[in-house]
Structure formats: structure tokens, C-alpha cells
C-alpha positions as CSV (number, residue, x, y, z in Angstrom):
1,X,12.8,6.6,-24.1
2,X,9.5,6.6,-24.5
3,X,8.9,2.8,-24.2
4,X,10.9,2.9,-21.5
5,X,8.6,5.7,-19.9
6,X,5.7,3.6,-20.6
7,X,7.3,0.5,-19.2
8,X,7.8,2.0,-15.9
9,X,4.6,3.6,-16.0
10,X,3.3,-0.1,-15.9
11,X,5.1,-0.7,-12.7
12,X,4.2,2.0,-11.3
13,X,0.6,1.6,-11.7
14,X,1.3,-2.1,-10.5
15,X,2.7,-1.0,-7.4
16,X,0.0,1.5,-6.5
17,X,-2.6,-0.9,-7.0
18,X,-0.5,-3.2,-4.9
19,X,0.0,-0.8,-2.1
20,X,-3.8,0.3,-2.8
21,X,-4.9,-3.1,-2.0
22,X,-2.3,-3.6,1.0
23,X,-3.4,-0.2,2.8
24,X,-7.6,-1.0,1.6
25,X,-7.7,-4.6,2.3
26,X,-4.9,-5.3,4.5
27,X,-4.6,-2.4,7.0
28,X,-8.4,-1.5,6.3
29,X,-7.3,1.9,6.6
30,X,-10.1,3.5,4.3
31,X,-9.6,6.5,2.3
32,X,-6.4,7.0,3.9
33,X,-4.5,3.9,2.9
34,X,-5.6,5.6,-0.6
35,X,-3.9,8.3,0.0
36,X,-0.8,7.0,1.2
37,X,-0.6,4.1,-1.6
38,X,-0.9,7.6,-3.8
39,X,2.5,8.3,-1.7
40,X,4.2,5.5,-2.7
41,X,3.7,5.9,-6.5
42,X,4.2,9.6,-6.7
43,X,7.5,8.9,-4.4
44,X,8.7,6.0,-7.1
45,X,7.9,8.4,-9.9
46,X,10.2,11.2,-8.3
47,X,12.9,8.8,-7.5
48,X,12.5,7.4,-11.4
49,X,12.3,10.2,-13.2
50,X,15.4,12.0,-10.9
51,X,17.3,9.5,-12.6
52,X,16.0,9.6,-16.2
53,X,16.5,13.8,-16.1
54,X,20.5,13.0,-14.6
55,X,20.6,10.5,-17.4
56,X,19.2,12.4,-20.1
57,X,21.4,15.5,-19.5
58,X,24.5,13.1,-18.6
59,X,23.4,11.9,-22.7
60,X,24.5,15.3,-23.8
61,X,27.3,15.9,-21.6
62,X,25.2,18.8,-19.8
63,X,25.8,19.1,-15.7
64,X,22.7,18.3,-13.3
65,X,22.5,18.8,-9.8
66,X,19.3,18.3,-7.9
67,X,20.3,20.7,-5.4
68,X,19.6,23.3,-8.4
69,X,16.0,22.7,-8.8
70,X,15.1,22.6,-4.5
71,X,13.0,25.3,-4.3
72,X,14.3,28.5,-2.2
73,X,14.0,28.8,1.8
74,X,11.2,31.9,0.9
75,X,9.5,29.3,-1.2
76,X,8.9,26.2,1.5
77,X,8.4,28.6,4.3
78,X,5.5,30.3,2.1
79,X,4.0,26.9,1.5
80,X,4.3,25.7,5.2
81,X,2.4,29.3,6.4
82,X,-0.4,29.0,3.7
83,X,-2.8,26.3,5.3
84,X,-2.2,28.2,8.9
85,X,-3.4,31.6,6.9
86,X,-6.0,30.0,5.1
87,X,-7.8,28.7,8.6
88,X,-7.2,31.3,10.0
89,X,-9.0,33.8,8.0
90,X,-11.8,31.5,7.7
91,X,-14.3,34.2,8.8
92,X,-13.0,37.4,7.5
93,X,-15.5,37.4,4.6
94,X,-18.2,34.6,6.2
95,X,-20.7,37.0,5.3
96,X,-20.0,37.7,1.9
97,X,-21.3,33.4,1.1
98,X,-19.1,32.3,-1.7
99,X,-17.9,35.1,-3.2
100,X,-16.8,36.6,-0.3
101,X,-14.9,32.9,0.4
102,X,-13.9,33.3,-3.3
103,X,-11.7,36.6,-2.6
104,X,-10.0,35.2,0.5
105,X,-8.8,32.3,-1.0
106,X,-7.6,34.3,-4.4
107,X,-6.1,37.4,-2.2
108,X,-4.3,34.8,0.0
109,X,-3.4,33.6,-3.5
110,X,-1.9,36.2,-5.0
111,X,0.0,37.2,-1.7
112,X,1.6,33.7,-2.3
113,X,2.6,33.7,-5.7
114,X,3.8,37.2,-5.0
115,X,6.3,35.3,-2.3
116,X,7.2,33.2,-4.8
């Protein structure tokens, strides 16, 4: 398993610095072709290792359904209204400097991980 792991690791970090190149060099798309060629290796890593945990499991003749591990409706819609909260509130402690910044972001925080 592990050599396996590590193979595919190898392709993986292949194709990033293929896409990396392609979105840099090709599209001249800056520091967001970066991003983006970060997309396609983190979305070929999913898709891989979706497959090893189904066949690992299959291995011992244990079930697995990805449908079990999607997080909850409560979950994404916490995540979506996050960012919207966090520019929003942008001056409720301005004129504390960074500590005041400091408790907005970790009250905001905890309200989230509360949620979840």
C-alpha cells in the first residue's frame, strides 16, 4: 500500500507541476493558474484516495458509502455564511488594532464550531 501511495504521489506531483506550468506559462494566468493547478491535484487526490478507502474496507469485507462521510446540510450552510460574517463584521472591533481583530475572528470561531 504504501508504495503504491508513494507511486501515485509521484503522479500527482507530476501533474501539478504540469498544470502549474500550463496555467503559469501557457495561460499566463499568475498566481491564479497556481491556484487552480493546486485544484487539479487536490481534486486527483480526492478521486484517488475515494478509491483506495472503498478498496481498503472492500479488503476486509466492511461496507463504505461516500454518501456517509458528506458532511450535514447545518455543516455546508455554516461554511457558506462564514466569509459573508467575517466581512461583514469587519469593523466591529477596528478600534481595538489586532487584538480586537483577534476576538472577532475567534468569537466568529467558536460560533462556527459550535454549528458544527
Amino acid at each position: 500500500d504504501l508504495f503504491r501511495q508513494s507511486s501515485y504521489g509521484v503522479a500527482f506531483f507530476a501533474t501539478f507541476a504540469g498544470a502549474a506550468y500550463y496555467f503559469l506559462a501557457v495561460l499566463e494566468t499568475g498566481a491564479q493558474g497556481l491556484v487552480w493547478a493546486n485544484c487539479v491535484n487536490m481534486g486527483l487526490r480526492i478521486f484517488w484516495n475515494l478509491g483506495f478507502v472503498r478498496s481498503y474496507f472492500e479488503r476486509f469485507r466492511q461496507s463504505f458509502d461516500v454518501l456517509t462521510i458528506v458532511p450535514g446540510y447545518a455543516s455546508i450552510a455554516a461554511t457558506a455564511v462564514v466569509p459573508f460574517v467575517l466581512k461583514k463584521t469587519t469593523t466591529l472591533f477596528s478600534g481595538y488594532g489586532l487584538p480586537g481583530e483577534m476576538i472577532r475572528v475567534a468569537g466568529i470561531g467558536v460560533c462556527y464550531v459550535v454549528i458544527l
